[in-house]
ROTI-798220 format. One record per atom (N, C-alpha, C): z, x, y; residue in three letters; residue number from 0; atom name. Coordinates in steps of 0.02 Angstrom, whole numbers. Layout:
BEGIN
{node {Z; X; Y}; "Ala"; NUM; "CA"}
...
END
This chain:
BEGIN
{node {0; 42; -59}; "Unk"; 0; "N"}
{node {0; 0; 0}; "Unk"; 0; "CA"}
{node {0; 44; 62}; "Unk"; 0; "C"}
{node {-57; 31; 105}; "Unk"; 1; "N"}
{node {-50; 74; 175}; "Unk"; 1; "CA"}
{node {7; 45; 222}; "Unk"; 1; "C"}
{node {39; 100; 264}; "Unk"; 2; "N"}
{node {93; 78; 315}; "Unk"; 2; "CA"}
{node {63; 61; 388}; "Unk"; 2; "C"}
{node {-10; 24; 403}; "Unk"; 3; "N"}
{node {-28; 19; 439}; "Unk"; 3; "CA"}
{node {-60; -30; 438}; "Unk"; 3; "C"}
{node {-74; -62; 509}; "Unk"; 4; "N"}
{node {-122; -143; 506}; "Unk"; 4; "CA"}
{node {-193; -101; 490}; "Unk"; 4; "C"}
{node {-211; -171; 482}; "Unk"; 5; "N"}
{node {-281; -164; 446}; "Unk"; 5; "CA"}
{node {-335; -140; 517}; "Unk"; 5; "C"}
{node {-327; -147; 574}; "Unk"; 6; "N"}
{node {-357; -135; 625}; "Unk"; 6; "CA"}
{node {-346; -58; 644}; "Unk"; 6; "C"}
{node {-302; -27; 628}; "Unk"; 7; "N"}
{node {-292; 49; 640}; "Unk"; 7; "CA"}
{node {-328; 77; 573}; "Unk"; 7; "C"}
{node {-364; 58; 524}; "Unk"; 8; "N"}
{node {-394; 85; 466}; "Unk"; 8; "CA"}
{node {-478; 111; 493}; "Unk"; 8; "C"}
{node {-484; 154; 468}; "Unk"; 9; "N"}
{node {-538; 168; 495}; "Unk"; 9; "CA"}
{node {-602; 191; 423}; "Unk"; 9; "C"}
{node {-649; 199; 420}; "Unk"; 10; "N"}
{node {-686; 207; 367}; "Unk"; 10; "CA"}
{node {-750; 256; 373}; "Unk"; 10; "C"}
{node {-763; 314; 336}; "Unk"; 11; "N"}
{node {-836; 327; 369}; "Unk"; 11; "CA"}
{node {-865; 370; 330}; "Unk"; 11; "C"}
{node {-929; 401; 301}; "Unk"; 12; "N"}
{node {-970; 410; 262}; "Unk"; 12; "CA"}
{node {-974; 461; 253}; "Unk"; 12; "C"}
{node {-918; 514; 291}; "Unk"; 13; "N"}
{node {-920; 594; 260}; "Unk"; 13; "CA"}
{node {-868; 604; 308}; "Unk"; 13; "C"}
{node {-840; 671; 270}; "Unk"; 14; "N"}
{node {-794; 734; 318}; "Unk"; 14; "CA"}
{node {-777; 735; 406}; "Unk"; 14; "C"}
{node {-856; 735; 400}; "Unk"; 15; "N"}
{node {-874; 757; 477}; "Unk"; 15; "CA"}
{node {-822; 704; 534}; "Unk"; 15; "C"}
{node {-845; 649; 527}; "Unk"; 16; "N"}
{node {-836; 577; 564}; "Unk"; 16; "CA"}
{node {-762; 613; 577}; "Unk"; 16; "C"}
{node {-711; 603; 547}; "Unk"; 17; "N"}
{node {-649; 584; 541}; "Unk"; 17; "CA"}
{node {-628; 670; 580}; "Unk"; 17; "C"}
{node {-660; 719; 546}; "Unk"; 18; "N"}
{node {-628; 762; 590}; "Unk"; 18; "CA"}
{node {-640; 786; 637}; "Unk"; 18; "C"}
{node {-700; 770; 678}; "Unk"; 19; "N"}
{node {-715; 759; 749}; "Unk"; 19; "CA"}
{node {-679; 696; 784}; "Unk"; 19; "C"}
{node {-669; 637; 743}; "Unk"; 20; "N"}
{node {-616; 583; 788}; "Unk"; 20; "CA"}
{node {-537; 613; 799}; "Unk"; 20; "C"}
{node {-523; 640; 735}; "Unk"; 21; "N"}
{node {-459; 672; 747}; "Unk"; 21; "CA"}
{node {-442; 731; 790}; "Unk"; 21; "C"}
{node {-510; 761; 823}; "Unk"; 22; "N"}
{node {-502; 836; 874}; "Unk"; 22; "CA"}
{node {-492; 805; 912}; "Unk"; 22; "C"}
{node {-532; 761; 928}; "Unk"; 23; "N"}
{node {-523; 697; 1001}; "Unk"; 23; "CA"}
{node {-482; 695; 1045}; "Unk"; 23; "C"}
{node {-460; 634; 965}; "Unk"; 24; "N"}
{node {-415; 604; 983}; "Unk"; 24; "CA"}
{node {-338; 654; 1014}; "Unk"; 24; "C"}
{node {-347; 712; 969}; "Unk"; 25; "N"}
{node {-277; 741; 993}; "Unk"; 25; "CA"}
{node {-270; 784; 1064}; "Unk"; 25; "C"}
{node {-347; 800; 1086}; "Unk"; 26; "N"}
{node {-356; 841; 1127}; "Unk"; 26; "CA"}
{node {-374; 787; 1187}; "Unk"; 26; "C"}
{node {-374; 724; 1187}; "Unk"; 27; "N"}
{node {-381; 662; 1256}; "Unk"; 27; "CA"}
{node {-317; 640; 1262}; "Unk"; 27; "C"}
{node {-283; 652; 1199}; "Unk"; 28; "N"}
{node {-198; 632; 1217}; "Unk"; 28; "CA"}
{node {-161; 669; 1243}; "Unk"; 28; "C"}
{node {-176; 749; 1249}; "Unk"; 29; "N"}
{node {-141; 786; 1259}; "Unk"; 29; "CA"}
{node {-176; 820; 1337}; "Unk"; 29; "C"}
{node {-230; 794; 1357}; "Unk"; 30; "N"}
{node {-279; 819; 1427}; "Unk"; 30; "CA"}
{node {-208; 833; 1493}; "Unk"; 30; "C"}
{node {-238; 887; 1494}; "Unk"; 31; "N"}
{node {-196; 893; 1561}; "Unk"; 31; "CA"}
{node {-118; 923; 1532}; "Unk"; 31; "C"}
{node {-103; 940; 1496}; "Unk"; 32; "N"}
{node {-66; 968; 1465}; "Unk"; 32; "CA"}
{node {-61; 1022; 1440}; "Unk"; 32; "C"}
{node {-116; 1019; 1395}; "Unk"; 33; "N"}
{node {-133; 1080; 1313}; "Unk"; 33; "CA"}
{node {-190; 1134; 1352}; "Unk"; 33; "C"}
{node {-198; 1188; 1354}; "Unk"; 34; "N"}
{node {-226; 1216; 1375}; "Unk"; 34; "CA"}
{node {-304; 1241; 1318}; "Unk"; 34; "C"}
{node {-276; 1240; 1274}; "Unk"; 35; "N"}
{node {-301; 1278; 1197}; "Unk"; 35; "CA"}
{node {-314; 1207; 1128}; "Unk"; 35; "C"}
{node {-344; 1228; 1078}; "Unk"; 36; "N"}
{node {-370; 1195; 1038}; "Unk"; 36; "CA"}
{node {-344; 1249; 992}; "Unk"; 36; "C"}
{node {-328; 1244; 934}; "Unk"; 37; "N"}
{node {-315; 1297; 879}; "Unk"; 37; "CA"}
{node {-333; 1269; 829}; "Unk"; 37; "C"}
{node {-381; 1296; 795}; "Unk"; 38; "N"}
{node {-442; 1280; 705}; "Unk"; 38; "CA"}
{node {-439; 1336; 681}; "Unk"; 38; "C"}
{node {-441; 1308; 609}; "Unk"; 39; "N"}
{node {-425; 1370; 567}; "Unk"; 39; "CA"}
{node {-506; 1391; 549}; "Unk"; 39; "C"}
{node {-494; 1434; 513}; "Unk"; 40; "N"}
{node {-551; 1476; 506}; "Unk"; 40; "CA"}
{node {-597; 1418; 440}; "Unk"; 40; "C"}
{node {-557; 1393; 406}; "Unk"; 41; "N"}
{node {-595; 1342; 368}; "Unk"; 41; "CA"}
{node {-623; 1267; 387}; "Unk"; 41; "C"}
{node {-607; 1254; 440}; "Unk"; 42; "N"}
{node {-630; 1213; 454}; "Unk"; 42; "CA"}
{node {-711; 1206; 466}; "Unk"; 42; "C"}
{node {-722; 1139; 480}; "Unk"; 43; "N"}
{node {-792; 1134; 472}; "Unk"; 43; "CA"}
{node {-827; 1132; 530}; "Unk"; 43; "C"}
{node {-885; 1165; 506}; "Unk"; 44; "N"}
{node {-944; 1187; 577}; "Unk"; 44; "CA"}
{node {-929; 1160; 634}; "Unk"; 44; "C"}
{node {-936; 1079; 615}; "Unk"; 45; "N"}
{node {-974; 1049; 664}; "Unk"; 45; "CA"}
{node {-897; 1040; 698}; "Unk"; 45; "C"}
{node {-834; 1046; 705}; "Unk"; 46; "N"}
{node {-785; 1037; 734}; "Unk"; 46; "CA"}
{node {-773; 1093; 791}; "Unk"; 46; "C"}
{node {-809; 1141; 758}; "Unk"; 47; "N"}
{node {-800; 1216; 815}; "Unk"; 47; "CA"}
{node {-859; 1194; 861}; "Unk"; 47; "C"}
{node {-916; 1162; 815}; "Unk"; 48; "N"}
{node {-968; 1148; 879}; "Unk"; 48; "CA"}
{node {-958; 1107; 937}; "Unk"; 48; "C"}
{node {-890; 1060; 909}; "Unk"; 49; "N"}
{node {-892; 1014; 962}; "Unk"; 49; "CA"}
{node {-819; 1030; 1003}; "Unk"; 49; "C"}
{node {-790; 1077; 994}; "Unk"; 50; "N"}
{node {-739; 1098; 1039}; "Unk"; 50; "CA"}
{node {-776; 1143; 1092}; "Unk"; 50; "C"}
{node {-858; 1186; 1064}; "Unk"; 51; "N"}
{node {-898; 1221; 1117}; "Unk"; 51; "CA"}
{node {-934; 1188; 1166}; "Unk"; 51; "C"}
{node {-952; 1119; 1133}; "Unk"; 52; "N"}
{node {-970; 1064; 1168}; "Unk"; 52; "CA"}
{node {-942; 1034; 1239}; "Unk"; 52; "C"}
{node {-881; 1024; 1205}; "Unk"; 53; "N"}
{node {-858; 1004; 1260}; "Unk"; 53; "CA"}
{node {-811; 1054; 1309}; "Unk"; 53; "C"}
{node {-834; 1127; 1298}; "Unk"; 54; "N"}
{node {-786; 1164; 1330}; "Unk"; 54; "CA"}
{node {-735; 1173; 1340}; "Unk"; 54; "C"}
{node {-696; 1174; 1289}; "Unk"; 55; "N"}
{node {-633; 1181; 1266}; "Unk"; 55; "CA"}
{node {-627; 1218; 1251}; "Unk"; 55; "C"}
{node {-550; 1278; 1282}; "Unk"; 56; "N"}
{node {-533; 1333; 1266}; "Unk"; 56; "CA"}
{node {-505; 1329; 1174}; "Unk"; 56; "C"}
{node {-552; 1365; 1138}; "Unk"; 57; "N"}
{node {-516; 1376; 1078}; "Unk"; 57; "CA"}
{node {-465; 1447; 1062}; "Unk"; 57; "C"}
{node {-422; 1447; 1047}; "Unk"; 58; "N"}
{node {-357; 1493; 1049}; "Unk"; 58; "CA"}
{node {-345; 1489; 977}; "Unk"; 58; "C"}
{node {-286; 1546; 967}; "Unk"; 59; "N"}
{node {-251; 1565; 909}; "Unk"; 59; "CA"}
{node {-310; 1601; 883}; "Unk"; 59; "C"}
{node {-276; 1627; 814}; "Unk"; 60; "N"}
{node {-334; 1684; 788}; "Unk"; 60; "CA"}
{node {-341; 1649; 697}; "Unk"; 60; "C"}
{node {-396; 1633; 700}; "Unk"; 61; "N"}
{node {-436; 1622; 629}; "Unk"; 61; "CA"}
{node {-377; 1625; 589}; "Unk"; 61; "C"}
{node {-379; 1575; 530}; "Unk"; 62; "N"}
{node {-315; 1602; 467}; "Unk"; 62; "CA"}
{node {-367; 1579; 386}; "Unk"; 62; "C"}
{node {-380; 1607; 351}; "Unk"; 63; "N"}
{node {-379; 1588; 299}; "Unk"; 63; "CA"}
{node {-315; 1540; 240}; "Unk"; 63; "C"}
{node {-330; 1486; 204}; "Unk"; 64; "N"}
{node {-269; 1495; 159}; "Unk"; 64; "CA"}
{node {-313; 1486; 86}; "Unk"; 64; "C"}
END
């Protein structure tokens, strides 16, 4: 059973979607605040592409696990 209404569920057809909504989302909540973005070295392409996108300082240093 999810601990959430059915209107906060979200659904979508690969990887990508969800972890570009989730950079977003954390980096429009935090505007004016956070100076830096920090991704690990595994993360996926298109999430580094879109932190270059939108010109966002990316910080911290690469980590493998």
């Amino acid at each position: 059973m999810a601990l959430c209404q059915l209107s906060e569920l979200y659904f979508s057809s690969e990887i990508t979607e969800p972890d570009n909504l989730s950079v977003l989302g954390i980096a429009y909540q935090l505007k004016g605040r956070k100076k830096q973005i920090v991704l690990g070295a595994t993360e996926h392409h298109t999430v580094f592409e879109l932190v270059g996108y939108k010109n966002w300082e990316l910080g911290g240093s690469p980590f493998v696990v």
